[in-house]
C-alpha positions as a printed Julia matrix, in Angstrom:
172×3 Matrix{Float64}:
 100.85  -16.24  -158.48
  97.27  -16.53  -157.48
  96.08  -18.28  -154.3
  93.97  -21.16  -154.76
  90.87  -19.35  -153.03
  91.32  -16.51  -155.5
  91.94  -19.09  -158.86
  88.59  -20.88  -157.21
  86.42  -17.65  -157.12
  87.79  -16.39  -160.15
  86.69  -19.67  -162.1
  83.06  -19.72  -159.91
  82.97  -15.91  -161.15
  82.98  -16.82  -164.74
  81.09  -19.52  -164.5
  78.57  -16.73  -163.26
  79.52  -14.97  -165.74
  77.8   -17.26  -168.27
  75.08  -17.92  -166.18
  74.1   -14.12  -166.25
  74.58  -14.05  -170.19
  71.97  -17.3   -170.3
  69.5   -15.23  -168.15
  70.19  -11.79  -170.82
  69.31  -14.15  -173.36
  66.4   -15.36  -171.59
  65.17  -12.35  -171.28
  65.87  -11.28  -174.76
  63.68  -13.76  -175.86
  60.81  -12.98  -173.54
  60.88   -9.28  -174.21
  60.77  -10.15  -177.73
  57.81  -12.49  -177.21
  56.44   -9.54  -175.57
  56.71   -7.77  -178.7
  59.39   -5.34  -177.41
  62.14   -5.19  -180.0
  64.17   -2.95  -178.34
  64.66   -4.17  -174.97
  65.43   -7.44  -176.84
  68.07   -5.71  -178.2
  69.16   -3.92  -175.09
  69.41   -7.59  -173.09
  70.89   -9.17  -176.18
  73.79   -6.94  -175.93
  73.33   -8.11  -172.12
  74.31  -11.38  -173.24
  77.14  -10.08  -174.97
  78.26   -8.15  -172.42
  78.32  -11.02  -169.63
  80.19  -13.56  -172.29
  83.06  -10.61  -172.4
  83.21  -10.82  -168.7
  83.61  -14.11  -168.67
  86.6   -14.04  -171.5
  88.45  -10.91  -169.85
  88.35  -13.3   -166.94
  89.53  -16.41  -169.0
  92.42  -14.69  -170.11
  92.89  -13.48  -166.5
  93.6   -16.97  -165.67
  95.43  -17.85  -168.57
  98.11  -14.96  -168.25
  98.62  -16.25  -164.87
  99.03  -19.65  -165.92
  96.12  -20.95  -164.12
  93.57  -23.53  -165.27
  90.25  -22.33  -166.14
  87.36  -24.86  -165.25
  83.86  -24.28  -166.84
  81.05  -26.14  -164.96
  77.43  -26.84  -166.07
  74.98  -23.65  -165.95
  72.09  -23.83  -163.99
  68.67  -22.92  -165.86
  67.39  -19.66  -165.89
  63.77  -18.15  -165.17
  62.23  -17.84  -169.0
  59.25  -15.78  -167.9
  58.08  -12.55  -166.2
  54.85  -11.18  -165.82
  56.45   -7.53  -167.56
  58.9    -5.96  -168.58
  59.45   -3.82  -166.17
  59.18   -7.29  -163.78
  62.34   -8.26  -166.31
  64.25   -5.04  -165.23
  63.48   -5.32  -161.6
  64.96   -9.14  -161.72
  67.73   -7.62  -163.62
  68.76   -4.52  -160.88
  68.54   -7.6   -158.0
  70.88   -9.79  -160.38
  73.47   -7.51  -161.01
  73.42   -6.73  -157.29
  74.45   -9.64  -156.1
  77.77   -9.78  -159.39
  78.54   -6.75  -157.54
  78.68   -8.93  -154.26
  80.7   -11.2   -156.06
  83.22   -9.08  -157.89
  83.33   -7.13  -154.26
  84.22  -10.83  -152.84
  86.68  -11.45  -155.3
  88.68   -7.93  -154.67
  88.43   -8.7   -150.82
  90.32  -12.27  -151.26
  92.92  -10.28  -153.35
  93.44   -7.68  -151.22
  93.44  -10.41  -148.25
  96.39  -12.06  -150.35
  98.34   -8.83  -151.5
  97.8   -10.06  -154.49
  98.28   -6.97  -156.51
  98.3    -7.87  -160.25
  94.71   -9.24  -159.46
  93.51   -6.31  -157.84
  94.48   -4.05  -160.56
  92.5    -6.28  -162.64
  89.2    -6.22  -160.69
  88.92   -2.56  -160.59
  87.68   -2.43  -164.39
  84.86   -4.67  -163.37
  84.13   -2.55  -160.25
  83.69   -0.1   -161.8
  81.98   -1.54  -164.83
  79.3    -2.98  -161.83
  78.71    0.62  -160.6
  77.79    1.72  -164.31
  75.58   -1.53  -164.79
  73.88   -0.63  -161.74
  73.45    3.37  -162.61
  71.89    2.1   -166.42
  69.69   -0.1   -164.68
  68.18    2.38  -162.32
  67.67    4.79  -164.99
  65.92    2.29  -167.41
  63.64    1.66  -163.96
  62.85    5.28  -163.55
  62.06    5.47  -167.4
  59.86    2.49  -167.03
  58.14    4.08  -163.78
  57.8     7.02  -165.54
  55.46    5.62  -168.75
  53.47    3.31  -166.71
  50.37    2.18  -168.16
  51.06    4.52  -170.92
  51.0     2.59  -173.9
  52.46    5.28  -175.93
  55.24    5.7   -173.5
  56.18    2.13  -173.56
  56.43    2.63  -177.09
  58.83    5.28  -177.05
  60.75    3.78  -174.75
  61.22    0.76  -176.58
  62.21    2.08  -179.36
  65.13    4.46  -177.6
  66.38    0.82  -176.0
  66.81   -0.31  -179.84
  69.48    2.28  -180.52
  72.09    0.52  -177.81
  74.47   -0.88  -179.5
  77.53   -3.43  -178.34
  80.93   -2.09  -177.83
  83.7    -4.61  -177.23
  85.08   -3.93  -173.69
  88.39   -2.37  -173.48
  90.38   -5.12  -171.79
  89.37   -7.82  -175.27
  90.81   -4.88  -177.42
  93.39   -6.09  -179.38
  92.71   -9.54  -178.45
């Protein structure tokens, strides 16, 4: 049985969930504003990504019999001044998920609560690879500064990611 502190961070977790899928999907539409087709497509899958989270966390609660409670999303910033400025914002954001999802594994561990730790690990360790992908993409962007061509290039190997439904909404 979860704790209350636990079913309360849980539900503030996907409710930050959907907040970071708004801000993908901000971004998506900036970068293709920008012109850049392909990191559209890489923060449209993003979106999709952070709206799995919040599910697989949905139907956390649910299998524990807990309510889930879906507040209002803030707004979201709907401009940068690049798009490397868009990747930057993007390495802070996913930062501070890792913050929370770290919270959230402390307050099970706190509680013993094993069945929820278990659970947490596949996001763990889904934050260390969101992390990794975004330093790369950084170091590719560094690395074609003010290189048009570059940029180019780069773009278009962002418009070959394509979405792959998370292994815990398998079967689902």
């Amino acid at each position: 049985m979860l704790s209350q502190k636990l079913h309360d961070a849980i539900n503030a977790q996907i409710n930050a969930e959907f907040w970071s899928a708004y801000l993908y999907l901000s971004m998506s539409a900036e970068a293709e504003a920008k012109g850049f087709k392909g990191m559209a497509n890489w923060f449209r899958i993003q979106f999709m990504e952070e709206q799995d989270h919040a599910r697989i966390l949905m139907n956390y609660l649910y299998s524990c019999d807990a309510k889930v409670e879906l507040k209002p999303i803030d707004a979201v910033q709907t401009s940068w001044e690049s798009v490397h400025a868009m990747f930057v914002n993007t390495l802070e954001h996913e930062k501070k998920v890792t913050a929370m999802i770290n919270n959230l594994a402390a307050i099970a561990a706190e509680d013993k609560d094993y069945a929820s730790s278990n659970m947490l690990v596949w996001f763990i360790n889904e934050q260390v690879e969101e992390e990794e992908a975004i330093r790369d993409i950084l170091t590719a962007c560094d690395a074609v500064e003010g290189n048009k061509y570059g940029l180019y290039m780069f773009d278009k190997e962002l418009a070959s990611r394509v979405y792959n439904t998370p292994s815990p909404l398998l079967g689902k």
